[in-house]
C-alpha positions in Angstrom: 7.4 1.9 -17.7 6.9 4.4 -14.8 6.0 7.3 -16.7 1.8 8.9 -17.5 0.3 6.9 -19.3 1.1 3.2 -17.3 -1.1 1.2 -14.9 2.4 1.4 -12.2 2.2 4.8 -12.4 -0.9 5.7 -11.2 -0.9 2.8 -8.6 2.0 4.2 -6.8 1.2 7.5 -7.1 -2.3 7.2 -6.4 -2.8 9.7 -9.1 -6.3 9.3 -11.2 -6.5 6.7 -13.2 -8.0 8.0 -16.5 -5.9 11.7 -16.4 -3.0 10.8 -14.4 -3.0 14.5 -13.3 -3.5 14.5 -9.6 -4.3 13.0 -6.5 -6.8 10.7 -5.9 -6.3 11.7 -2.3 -7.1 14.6 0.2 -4.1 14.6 1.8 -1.2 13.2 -0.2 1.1 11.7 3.1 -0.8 8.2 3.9 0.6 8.6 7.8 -2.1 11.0 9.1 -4.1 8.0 9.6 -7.3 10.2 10.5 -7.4 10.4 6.4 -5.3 8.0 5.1 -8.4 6.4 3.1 -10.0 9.9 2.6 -10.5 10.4 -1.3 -11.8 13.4 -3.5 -15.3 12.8 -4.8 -13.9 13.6 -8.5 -10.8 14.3 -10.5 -10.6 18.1 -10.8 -9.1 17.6 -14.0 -11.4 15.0 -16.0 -13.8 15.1 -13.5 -13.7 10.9 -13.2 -16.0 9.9 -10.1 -13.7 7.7 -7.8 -15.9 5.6 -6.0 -18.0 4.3 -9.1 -20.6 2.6 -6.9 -21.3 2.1 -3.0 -19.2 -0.2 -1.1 -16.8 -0.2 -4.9 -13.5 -0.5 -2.5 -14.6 -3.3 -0.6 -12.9 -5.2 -2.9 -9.7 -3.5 -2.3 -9.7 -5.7 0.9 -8.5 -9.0 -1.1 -6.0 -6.9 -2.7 -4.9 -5.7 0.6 -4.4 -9.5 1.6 -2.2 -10.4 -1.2 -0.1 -6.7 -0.5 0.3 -7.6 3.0 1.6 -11.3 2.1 4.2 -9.5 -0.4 5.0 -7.4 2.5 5.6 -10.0 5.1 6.8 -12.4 2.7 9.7 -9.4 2.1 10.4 -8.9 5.5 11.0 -12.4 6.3 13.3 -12.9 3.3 15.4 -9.5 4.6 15.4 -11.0 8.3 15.4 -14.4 8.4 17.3 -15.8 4.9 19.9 -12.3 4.3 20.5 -11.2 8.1 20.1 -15.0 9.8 17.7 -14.1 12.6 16.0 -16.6 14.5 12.5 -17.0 13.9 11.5 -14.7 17.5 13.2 -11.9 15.7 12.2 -12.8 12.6 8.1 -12.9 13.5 8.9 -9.5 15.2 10.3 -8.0 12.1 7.4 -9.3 10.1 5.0 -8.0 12.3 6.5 -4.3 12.7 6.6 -4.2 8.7 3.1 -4.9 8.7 2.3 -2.0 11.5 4.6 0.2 10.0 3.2 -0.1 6.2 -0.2 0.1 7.3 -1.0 2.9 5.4 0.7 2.4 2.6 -0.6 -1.3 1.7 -4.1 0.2 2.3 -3.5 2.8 -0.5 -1.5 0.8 -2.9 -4.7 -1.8 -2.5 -6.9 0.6 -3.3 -5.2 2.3 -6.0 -4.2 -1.5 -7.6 -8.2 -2.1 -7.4 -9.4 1.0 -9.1 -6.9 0.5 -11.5 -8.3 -2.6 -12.4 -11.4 -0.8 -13.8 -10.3 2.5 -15.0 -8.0 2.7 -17.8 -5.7 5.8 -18.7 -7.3 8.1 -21.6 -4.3 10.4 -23.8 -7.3 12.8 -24.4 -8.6 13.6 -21.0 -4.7 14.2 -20.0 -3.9 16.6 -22.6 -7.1 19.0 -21.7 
């Protein structure tokens, strides 16, 4: 299920989504924030063009709600329903998450919305 050739697989590595061989990414740690969105122009492998047309990611931003939701809905369950905080606490918790995983809901949203156009190919992986 997480191996090449799956849609979860390239969506949380933010590999390509036709090859599966590298990076979609300049710079593979989403915390250096000044390029956490930065992207190659192509695939050096199969040569795929990321950003298929101008603006293409702008959609990424609904998917970005509906991560963010997932997130805060996780952080309330951990806080509020498994440790028992009060709801101060709680809001504060739910908050942080969503400071903290910034970075990581803005790639996962992006790499969930490519992936919803691109599809893995066997034969540009093997050459």
């Amino acid at each position: 299920m997480f191996t090449k050739g799956s849609k979860l697989y390239s969506i949380l590595t933010g590999s390509c989504p036709k090859c599966h061989q590298e990076s979609m990414y300049s710079n593979k740690n989403a915390y250096n924030i000044s390029e956490t969105l930065k992207l190659n122009e192509r695939c050096s492998h199969c040569h795929t063009k990321y950003q298929i047309e101008p603006s293409f990611f702008y959609g990424a931003m609904y998917v970005s709600y509906a991560v963010g939701i997932a997130f805060a809905v996780a952080a309330f369950v951990i806080s509020n329903l498994i440790l028992g905080a009060n709801l101060k606490v709680t809001f504060i918790s739910i908050v942080g998450t969503l400071v903290v995983f910034m970075p990581i809901i803005m790639r996962l949203s992006r790499n969930i919305w490519i992936n919803f156009f691109m599809h893995y190919d066997k034969d540009l992986a093997k050459k």
